[in-house]
N, CA, C and O atoms as CSV, one atom per row, in Angstrom:
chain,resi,resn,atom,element,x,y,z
A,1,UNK,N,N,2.730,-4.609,4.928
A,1,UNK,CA,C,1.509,-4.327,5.633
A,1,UNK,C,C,0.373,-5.077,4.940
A,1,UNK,O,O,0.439,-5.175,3.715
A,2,UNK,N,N,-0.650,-5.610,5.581
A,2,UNK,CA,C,-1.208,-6.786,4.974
A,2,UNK,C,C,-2.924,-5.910,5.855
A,2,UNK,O,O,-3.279,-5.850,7.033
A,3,UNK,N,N,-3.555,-5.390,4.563
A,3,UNK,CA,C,-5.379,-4.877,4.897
A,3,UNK,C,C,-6.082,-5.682,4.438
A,3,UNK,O,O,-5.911,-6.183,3.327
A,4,UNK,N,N,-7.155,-5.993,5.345
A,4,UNK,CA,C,-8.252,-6.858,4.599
A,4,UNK,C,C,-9.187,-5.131,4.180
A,4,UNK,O,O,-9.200,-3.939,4.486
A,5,UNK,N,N,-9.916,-6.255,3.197
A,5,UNK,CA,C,-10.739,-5.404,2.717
A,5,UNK,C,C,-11.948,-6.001,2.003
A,5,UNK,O,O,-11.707,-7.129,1.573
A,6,UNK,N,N,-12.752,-5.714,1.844
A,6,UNK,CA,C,-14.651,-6.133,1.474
A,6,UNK,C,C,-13.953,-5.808,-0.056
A,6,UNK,O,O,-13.091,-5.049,-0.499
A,7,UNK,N,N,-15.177,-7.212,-0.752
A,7,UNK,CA,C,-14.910,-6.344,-2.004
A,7,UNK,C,C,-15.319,-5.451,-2.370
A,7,UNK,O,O,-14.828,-5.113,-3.446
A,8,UNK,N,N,-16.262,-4.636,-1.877
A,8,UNK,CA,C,-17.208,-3.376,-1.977
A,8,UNK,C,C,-16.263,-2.122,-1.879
A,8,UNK,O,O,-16.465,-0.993,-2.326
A,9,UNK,N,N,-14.728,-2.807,-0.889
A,9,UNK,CA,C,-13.440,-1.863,-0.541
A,9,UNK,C,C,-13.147,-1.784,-1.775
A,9,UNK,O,O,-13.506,-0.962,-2.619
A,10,UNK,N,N,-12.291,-2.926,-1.868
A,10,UNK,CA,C,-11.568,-3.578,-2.882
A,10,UNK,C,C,-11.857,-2.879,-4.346
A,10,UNK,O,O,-10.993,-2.194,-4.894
A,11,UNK,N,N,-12.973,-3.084,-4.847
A,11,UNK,CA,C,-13.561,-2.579,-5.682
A,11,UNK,C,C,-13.478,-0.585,-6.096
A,11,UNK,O,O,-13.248,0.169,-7.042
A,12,UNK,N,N,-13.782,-0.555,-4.891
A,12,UNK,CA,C,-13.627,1.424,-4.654
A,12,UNK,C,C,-12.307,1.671,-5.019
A,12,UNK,O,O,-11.938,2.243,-6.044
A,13,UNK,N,N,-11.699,1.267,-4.237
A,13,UNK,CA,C,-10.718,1.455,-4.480
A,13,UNK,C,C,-9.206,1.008,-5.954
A,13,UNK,O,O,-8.005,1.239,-6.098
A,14,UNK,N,N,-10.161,0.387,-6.606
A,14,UNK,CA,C,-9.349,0.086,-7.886
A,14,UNK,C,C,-9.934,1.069,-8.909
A,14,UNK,O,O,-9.231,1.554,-9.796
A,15,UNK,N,N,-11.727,1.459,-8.712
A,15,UNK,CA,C,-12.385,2.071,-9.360
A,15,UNK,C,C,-11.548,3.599,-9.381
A,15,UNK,O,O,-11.629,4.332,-10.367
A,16,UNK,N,N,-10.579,4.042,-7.917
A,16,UNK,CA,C,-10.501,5.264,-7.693
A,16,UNK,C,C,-8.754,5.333,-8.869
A,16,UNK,O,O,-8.389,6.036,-9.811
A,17,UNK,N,N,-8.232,4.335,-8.192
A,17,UNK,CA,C,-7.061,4.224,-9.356
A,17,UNK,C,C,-7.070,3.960,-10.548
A,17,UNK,O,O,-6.148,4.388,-11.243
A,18,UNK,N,N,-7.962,3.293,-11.041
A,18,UNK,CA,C,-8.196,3.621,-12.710
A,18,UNK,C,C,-8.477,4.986,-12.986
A,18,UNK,O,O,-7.909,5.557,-13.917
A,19,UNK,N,N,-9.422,5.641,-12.156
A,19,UNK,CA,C,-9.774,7.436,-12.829
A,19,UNK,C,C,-8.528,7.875,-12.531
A,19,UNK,O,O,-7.981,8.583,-13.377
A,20,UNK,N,N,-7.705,7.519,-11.112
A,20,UNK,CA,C,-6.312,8.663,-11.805
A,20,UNK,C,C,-5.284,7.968,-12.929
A,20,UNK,O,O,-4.153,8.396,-13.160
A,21,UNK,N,N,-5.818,6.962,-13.497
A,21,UNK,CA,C,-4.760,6.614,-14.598
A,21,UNK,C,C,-5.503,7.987,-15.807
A,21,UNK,O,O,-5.229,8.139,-16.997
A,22,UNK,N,N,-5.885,8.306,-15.466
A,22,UNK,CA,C,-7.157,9.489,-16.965
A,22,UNK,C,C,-6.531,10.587,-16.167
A,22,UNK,O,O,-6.349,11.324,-17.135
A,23,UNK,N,N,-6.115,11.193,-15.281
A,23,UNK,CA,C,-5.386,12.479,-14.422
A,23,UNK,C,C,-4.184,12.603,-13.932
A,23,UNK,O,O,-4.124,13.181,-12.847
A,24,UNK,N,N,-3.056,12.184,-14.468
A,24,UNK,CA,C,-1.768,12.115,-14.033
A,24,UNK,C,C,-1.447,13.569,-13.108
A,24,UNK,O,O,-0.833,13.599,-12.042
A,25,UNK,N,N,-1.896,14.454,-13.658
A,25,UNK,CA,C,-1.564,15.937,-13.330
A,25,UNK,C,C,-1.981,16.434,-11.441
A,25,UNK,O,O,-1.552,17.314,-10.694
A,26,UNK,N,N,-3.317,14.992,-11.251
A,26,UNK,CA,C,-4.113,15.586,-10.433
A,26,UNK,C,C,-3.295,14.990,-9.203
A,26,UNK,O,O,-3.367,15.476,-8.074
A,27,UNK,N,N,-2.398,13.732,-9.582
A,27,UNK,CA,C,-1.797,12.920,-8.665
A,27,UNK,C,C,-0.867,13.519,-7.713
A,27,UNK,O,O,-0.659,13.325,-6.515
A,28,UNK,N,N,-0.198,14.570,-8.887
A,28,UNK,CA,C,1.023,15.313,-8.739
A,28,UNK,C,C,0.981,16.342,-7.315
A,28,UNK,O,O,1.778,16.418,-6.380
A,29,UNK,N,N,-0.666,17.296,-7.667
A,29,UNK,CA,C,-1.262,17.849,-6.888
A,29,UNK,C,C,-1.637,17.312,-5.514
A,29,UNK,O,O,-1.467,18.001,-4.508
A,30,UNK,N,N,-2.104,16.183,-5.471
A,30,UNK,CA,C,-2.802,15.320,-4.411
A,30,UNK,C,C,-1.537,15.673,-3.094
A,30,UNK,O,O,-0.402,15.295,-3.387
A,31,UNK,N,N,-1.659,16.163,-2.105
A,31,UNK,CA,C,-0.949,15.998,-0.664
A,31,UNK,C,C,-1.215,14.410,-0.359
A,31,UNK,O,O,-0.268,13.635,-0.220
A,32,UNK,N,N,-2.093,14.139,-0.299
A,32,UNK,CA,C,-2.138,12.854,0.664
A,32,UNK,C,C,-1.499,11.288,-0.213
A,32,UNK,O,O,-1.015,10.307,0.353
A,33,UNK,N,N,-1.723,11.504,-1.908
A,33,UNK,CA,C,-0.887,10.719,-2.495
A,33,UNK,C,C,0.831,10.686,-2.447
A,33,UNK,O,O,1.554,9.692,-2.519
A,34,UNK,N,N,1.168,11.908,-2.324
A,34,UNK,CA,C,2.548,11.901,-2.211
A,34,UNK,C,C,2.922,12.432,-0.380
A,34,UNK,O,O,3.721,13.264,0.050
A,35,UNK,N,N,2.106,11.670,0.217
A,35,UNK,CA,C,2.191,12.056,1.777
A,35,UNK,C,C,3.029,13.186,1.865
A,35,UNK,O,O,4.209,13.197,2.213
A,36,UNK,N,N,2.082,14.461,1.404
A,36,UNK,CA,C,2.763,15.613,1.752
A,36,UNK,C,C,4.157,16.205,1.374
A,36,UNK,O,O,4.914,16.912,2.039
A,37,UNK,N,N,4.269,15.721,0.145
A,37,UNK,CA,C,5.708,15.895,-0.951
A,37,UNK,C,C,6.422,14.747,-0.791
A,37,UNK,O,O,6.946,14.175,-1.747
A,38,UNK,N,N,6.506,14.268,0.595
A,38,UNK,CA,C,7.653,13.172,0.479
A,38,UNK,C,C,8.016,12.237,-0.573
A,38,UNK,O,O,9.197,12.119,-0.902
A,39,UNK,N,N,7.022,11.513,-1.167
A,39,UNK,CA,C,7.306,10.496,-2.261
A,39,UNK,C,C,6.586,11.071,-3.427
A,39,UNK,O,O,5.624,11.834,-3.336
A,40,UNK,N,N,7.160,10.620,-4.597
A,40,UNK,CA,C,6.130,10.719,-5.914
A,40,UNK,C,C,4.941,9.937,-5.758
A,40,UNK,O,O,4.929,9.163,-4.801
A,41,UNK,N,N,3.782,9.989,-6.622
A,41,UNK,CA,C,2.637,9.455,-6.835
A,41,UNK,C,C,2.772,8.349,-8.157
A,41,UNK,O,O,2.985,8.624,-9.338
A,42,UNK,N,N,2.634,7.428,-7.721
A,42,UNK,CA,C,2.626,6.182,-8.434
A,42,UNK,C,C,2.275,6.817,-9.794
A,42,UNK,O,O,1.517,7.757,-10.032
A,43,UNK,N,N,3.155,5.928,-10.774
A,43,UNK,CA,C,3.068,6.934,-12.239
A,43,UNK,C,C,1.948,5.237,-12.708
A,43,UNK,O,O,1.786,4.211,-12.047
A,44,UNK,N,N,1.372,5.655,-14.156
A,44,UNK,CA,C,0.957,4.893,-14.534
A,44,UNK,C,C,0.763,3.859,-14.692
A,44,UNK,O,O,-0.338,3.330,-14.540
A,45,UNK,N,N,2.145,3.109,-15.158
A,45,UNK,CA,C,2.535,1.982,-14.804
A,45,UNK,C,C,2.498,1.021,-13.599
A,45,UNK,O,O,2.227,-0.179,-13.547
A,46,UNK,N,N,2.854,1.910,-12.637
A,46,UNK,CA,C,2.701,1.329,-10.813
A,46,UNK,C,C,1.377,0.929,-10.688
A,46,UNK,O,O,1.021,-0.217,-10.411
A,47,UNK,N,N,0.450,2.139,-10.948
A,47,UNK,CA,C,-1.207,1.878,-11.032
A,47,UNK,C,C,-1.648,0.520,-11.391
A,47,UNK,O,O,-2.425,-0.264,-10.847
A,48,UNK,N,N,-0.813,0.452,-12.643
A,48,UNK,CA,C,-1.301,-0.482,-13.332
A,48,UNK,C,C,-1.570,-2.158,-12.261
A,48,UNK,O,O,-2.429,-2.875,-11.748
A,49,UNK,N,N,-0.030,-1.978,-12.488
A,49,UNK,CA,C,0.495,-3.165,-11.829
A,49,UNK,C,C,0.004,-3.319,-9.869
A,49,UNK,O,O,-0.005,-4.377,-9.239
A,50,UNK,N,N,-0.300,-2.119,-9.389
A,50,UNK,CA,C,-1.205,-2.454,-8.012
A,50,UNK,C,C,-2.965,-3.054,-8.668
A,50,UNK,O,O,-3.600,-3.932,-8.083
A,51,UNK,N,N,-3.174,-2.759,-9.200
A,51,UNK,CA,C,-5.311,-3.050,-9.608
A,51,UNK,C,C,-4.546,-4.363,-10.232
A,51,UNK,O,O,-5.094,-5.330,-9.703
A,52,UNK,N,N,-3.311,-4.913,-11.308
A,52,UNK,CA,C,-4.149,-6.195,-11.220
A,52,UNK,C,C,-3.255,-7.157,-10.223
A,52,UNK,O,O,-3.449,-8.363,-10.379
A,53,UNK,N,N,-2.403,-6.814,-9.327
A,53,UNK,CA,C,-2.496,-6.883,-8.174
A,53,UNK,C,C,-3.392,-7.616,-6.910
A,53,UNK,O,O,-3.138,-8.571,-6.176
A,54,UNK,N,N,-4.513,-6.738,-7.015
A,54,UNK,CA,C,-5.688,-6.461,-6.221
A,54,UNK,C,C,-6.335,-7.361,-6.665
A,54,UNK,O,O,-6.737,-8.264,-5.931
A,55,UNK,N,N,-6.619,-7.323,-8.131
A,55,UNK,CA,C,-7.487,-8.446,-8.675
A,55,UNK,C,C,-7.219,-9.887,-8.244
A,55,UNK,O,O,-7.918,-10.700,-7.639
A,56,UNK,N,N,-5.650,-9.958,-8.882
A,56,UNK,CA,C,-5.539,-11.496,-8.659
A,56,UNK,C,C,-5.506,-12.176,-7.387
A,56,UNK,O,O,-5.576,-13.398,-7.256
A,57,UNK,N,N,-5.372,-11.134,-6.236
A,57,UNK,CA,C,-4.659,-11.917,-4.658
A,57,UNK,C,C,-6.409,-11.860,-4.465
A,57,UNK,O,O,-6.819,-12.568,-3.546
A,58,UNK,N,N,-7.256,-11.237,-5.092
A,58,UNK,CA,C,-8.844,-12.049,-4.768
A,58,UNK,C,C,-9.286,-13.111,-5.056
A,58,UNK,O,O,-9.693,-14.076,-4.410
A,59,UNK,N,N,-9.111,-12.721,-6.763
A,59,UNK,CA,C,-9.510,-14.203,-7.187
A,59,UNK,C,C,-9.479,-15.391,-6.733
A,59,UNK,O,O,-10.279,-16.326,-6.746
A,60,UNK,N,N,-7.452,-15.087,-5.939
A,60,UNK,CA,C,-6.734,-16.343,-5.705
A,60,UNK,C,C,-7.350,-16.825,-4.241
A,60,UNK,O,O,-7.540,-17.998,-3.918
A,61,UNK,N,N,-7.526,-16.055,-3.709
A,61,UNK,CA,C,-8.434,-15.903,-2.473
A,61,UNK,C,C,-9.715,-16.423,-2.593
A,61,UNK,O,O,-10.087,-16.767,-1.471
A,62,UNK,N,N,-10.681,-16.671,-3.551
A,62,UNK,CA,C,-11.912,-16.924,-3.551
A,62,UNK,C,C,-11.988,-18.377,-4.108
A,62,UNK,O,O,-12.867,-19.209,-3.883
A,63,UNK,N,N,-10.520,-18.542,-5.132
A,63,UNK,CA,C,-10.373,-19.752,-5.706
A,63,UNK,C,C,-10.173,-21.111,-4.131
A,63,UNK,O,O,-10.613,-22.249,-3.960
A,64,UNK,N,N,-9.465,-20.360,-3.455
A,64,UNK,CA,C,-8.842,-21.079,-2.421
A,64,UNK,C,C,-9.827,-21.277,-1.504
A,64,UNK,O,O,-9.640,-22.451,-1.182
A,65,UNK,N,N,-11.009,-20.772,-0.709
A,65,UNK,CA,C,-12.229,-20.957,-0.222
A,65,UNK,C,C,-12.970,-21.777,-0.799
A,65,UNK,O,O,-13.606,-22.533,-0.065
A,66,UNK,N,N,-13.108,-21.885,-2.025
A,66,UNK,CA,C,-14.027,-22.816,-2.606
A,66,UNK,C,C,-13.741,-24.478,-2.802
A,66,UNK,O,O,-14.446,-25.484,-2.879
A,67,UNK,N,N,-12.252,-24.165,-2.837
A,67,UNK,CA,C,-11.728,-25.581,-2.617
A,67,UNK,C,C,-11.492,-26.170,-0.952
A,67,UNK,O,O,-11.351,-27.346,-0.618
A,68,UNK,N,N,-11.499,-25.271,-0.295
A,68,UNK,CA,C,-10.999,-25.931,1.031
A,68,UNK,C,C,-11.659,-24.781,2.144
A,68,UNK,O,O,-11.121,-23.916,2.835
A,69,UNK,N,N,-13.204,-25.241,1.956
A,69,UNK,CA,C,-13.906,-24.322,3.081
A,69,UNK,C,C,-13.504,-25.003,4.562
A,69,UNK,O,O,-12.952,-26.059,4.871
A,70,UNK,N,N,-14.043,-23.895,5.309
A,70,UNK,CA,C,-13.616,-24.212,6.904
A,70,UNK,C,C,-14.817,-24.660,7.426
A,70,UNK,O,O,-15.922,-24.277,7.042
A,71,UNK,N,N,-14.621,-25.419,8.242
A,71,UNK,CA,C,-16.104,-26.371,9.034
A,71,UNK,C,C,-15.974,-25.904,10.907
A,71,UNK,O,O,-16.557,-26.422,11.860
A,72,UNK,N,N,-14.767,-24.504,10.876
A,72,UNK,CA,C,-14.793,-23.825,12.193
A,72,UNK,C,C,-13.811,-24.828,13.376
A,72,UNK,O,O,-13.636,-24.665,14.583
A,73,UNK,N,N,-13.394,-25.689,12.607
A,73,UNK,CA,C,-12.350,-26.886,13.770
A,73,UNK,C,C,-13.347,-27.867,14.367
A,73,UNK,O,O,-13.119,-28.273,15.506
A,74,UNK,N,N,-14.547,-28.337,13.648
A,74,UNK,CA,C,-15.230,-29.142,13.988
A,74,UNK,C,C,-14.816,-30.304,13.517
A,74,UNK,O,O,-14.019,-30.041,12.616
A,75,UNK,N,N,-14.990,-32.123,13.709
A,75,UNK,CA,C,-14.539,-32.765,13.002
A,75,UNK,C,C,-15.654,-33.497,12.318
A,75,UNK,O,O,-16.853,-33.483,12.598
A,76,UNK,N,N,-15.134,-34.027,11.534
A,76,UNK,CA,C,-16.292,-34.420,10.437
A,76,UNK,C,C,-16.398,-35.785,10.610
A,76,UNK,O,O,-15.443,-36.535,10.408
A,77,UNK,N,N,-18.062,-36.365,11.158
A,77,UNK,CA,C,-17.897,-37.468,11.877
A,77,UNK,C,C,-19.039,-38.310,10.662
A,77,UNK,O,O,-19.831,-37.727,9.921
A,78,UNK,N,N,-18.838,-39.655,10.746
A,78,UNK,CA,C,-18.760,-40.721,8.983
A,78,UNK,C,C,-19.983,-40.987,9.886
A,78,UNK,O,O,-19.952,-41.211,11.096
A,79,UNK,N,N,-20.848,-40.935,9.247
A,79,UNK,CA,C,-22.422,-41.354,9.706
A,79,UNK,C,C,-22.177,-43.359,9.902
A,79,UNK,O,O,-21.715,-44.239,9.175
A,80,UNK,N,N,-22.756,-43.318,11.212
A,80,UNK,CA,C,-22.719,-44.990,11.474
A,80,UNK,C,C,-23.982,-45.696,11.028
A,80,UNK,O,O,-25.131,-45.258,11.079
A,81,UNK,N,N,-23.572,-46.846,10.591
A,81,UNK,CA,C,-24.936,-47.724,9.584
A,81,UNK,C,C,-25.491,-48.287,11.210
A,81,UNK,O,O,-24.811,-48.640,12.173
A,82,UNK,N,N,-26.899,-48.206,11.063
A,82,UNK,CA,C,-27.659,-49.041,11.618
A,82,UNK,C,C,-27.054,-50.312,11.740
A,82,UNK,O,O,-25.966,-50.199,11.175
A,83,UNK,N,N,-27.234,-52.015,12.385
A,83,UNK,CA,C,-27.540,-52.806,12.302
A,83,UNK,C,C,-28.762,-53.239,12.899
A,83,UNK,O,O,-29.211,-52.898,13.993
A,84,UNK,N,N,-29.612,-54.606,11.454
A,84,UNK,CA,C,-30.590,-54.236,11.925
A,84,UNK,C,C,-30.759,-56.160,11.815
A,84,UNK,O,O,-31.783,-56.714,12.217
């Protein structure tokens, strides 16, 4: 499953998984982390490894825009010299 997300998302949401790396206990509790018992709640480690995750598929994302912005499918036309 593939979400876009703002980094303002992005951000919240790594901010929210670092505080439960400090509450293991609370994860356990959480219904909606373990969708209602079905699965365990990502133990520490998992955490870990989703935030830098998150981090890098941005970075790599922002690295990749900067090298090869979009001009919208316009073509890029070579300015013609006068003759004079």
């Amino acid at each position: 499953m593939v979400v876009k997300l703002t980094k303002r998302q992005r951000d919240t949401i790594l901010a929210a998984l670092r505080r439960w790396l400090s509450y293991p206990a609370a994860r356990e509790a959480d219904s909606i982390a373990t969708n209602g018992g079905k699965h365990k709640p990502l133990d520490n480690s998992e955490i870990e490894r989703l935030c830098k995750r998150m981090t890098k598929m941005d970075s790599k994302r922002d690295a990749a825009h900067l090298i090869r912005q979009s001009n919208n499918g316009a073509h890029v036309r070579k300015r013609l010299r006068s003759v004079r």
